[in-house]
N, C-alpha and C positions, 0 to 999 in steps of 0.2 A: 491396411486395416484402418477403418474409421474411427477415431479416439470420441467416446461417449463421454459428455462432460455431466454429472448429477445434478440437480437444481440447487442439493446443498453445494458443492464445490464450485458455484454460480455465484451461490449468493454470501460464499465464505469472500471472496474474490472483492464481490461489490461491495464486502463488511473492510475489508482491507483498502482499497481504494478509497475512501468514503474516511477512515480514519487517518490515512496519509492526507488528504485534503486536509481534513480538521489540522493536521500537526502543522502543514505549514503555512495554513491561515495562524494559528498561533505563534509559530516564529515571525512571521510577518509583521505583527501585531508587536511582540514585544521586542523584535530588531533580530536581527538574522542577515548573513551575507552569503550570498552564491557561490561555490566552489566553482573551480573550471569544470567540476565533470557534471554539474547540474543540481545536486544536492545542497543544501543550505546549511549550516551549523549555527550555533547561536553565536549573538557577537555578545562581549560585554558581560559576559552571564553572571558574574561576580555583583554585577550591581543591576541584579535583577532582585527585587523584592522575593524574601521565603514565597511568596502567592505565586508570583510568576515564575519560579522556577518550579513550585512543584504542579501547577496547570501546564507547564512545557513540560516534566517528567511523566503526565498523567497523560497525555498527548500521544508520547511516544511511546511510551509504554503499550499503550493500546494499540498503538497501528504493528510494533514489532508481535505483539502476542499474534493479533490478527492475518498480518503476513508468514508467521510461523504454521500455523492452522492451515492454511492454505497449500505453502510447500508442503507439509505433513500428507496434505491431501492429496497431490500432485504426484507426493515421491510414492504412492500406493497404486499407479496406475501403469499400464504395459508399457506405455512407450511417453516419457514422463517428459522431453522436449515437445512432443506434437501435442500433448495436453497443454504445457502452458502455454502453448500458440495461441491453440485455439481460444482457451480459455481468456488470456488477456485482449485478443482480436475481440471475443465475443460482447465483453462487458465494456471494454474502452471504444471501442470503433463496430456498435454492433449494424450501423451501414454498411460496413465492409466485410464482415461476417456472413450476412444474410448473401451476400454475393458469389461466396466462396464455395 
């Protein structure tokens, strides 16, 4: 069976994506260090200015609401692994999408 992906749960995806970028151009920005498994946490956050802590809160905030929307939208689909294949194939690597 062919997983049909909506345009909204296309473009929930690329709202998600899109807010993960912003967040960790912002840790970037105000210092962050790399985990072994790829993700970043802040370093130092204690002497981070009230500004910069709550532009890092306001950051991630929006990417975890964003990625929540998405699984939401995901877990309401028949077969909810081959939707987020396709789905993250489509938006992150849509060369290798159109192939498929």
């Amino acid at each position: 069976m062919a997983v049909e992906l909506s345009p909204d749960l296309i473009e929930k995806q690329q709202k998600a994506d899109a807010a993960h970028a912003y967040l960790r151009e912002v840790q970037k920005r105000l210092g962050a260090r790399t985990c072994d498994d790829g993700t970043t946490v802040p370093v130092l956050t204690s002497e981070w200015t009230d500004e910069q802590h709550a532009e890092w809160q306001a950051a991630w905030d929006a990417w975890r609401k964003a990625a929540e929307e998405v699984q939401a939208a995901i877990a309401r689909t028949e077969d909810r692994l081959a939707a987020e294949t396709k789905l993250k194939r489509l938006v992150r690597h849509p060369e290798s999408a159109e192939a498929a």
